[in-house]
C-alpha positions as CSV (number, residue, x, y, z in Angstrom):
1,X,0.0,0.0,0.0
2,X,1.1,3.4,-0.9
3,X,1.7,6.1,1.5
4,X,-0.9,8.9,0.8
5,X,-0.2,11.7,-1.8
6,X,2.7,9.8,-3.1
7,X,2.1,8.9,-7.1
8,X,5.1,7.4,-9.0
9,X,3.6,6.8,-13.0
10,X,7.2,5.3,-13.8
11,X,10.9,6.0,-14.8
12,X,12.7,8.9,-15.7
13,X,16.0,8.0,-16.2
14,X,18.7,5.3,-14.8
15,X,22.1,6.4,-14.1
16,X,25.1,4.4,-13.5
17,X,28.9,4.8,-12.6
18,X,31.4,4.2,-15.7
19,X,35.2,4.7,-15.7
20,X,36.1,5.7,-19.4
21,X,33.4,8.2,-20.5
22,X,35.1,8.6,-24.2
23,X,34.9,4.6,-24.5
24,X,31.2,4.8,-23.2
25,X,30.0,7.1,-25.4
26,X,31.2,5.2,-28.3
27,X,30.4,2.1,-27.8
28,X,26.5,3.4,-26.7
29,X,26.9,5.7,-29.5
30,X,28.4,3.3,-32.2
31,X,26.1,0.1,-31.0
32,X,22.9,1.3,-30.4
33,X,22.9,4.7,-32.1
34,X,21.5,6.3,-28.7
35,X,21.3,10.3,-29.3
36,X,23.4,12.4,-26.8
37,X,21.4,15.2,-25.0
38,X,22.5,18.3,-23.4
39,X,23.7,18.0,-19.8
40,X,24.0,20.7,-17.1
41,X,27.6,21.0,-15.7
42,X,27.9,19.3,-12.7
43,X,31.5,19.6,-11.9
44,X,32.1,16.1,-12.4
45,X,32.4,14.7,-16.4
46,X,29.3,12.6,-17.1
47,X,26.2,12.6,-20.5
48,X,22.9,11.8,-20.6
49,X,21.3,9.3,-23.9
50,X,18.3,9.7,-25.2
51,X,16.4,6.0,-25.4
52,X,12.7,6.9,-27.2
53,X,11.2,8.4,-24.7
54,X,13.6,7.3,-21.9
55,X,17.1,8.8,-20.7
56,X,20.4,6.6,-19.5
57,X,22.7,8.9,-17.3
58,X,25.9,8.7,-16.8
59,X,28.7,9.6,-14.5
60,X,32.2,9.1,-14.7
61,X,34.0,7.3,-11.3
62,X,37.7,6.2,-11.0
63,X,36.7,3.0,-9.4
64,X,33.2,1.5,-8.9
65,X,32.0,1.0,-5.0
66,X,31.4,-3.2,-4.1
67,X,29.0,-5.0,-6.5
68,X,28.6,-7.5,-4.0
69,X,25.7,-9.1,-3.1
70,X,23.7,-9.2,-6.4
71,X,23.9,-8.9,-9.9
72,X,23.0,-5.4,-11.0
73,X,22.3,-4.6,-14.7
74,X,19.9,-2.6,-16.6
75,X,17.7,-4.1,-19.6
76,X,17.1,-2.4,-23.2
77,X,14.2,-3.4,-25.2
78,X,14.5,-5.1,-28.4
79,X,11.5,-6.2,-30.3
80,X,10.9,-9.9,-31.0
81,X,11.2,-9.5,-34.4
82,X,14.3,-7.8,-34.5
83,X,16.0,-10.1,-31.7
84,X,17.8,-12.4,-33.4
85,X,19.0,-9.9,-36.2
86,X,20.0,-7.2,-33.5
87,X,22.1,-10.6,-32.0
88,X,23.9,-11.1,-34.8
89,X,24.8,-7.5,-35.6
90,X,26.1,-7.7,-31.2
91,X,28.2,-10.5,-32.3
92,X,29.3,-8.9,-35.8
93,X,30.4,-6.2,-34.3
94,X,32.8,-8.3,-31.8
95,X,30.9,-7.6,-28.7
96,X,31.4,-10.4,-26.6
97,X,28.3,-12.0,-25.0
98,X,28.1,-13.4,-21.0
99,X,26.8,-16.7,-22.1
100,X,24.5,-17.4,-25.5
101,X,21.2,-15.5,-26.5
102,X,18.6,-17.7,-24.7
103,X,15.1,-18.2,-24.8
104,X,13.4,-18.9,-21.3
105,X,10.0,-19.8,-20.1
106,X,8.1,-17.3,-17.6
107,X,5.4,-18.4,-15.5
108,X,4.9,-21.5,-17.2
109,X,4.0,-20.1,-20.4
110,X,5.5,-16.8,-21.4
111,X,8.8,-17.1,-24.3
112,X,11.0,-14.0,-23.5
113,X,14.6,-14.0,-25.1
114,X,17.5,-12.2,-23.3
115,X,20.7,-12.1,-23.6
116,X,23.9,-10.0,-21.6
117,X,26.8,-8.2,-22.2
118,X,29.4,-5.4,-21.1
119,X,30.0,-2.1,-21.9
120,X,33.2,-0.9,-21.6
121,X,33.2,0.1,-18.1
122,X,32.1,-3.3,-17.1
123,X,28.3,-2.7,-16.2
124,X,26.4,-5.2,-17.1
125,X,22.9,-4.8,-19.9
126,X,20.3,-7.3,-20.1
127,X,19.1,-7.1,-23.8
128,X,15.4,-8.5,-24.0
129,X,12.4,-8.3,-26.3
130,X,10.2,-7.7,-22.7
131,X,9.5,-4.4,-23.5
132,X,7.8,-1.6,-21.3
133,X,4.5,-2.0,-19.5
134,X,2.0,0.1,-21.5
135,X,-1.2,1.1,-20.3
């Protein structure tokens, strides 16, 4: 139960920690074509991707604090029908992936393909054709 007067409707952006901004922006850039946006200064060197209608944030660390204790990642959306193409072009492209594209069974009945890889910082992206919840 919600506490009263408080109304989330969804996301507006994730942010993570990455430790070579140049190579980040390339490789998000160069792979998935994401569109940089304007960012305010915020004395620290970071940039903000435009997703559709969704926002990935970024700030630049020397080191990333402990990881421990779970297996944090973010997931990008890739329609069905463009999974297995959008695989191949991953793999083309010499991205390595954290195990094989795989198809697995929810609840019994529900096919959803995923697979993961890096980015140059090391974080961790789920790539899945479960796409946002609508309506």
């Amino acid at each position: 139960m919600a506490l009263q007067g408080i109304t989330v409707s969804g996301y507006s952006h994730v942010a993570i920690d990455v430790t070579d901004l140049a190579a980040t922006r390339a490789f998000y850039q160069g792979i998935f074509g994401f569109e940089e946006l304007r960012r305010p200064d915020f004395g620290f060197p970071g940039m903000w991707l435009r997703i559709g209608d969704l926002q990935l944030h970024f700030s630049e660390v020397k080191e990333f604090a402990s990881r421990e204790g779970g297996f944090p990642h973010f997931a990008l959306h890739v329609p069905t029908n463009r999974f297995a193409e959008t695989m191949e072009a991953i793999g083309d492209a010499g991205i390595p992936f954290l195990g094989e594209p795989a198809l697995r069974v929810d609840f019994g009945t529900v096919e959803v393909w995923q697979a993961f890889i890096t980015d140059p910082s090391g974080n961790v992206i789920e790539l899945t054709d479960v796409g946002p919840m609508v309506g």
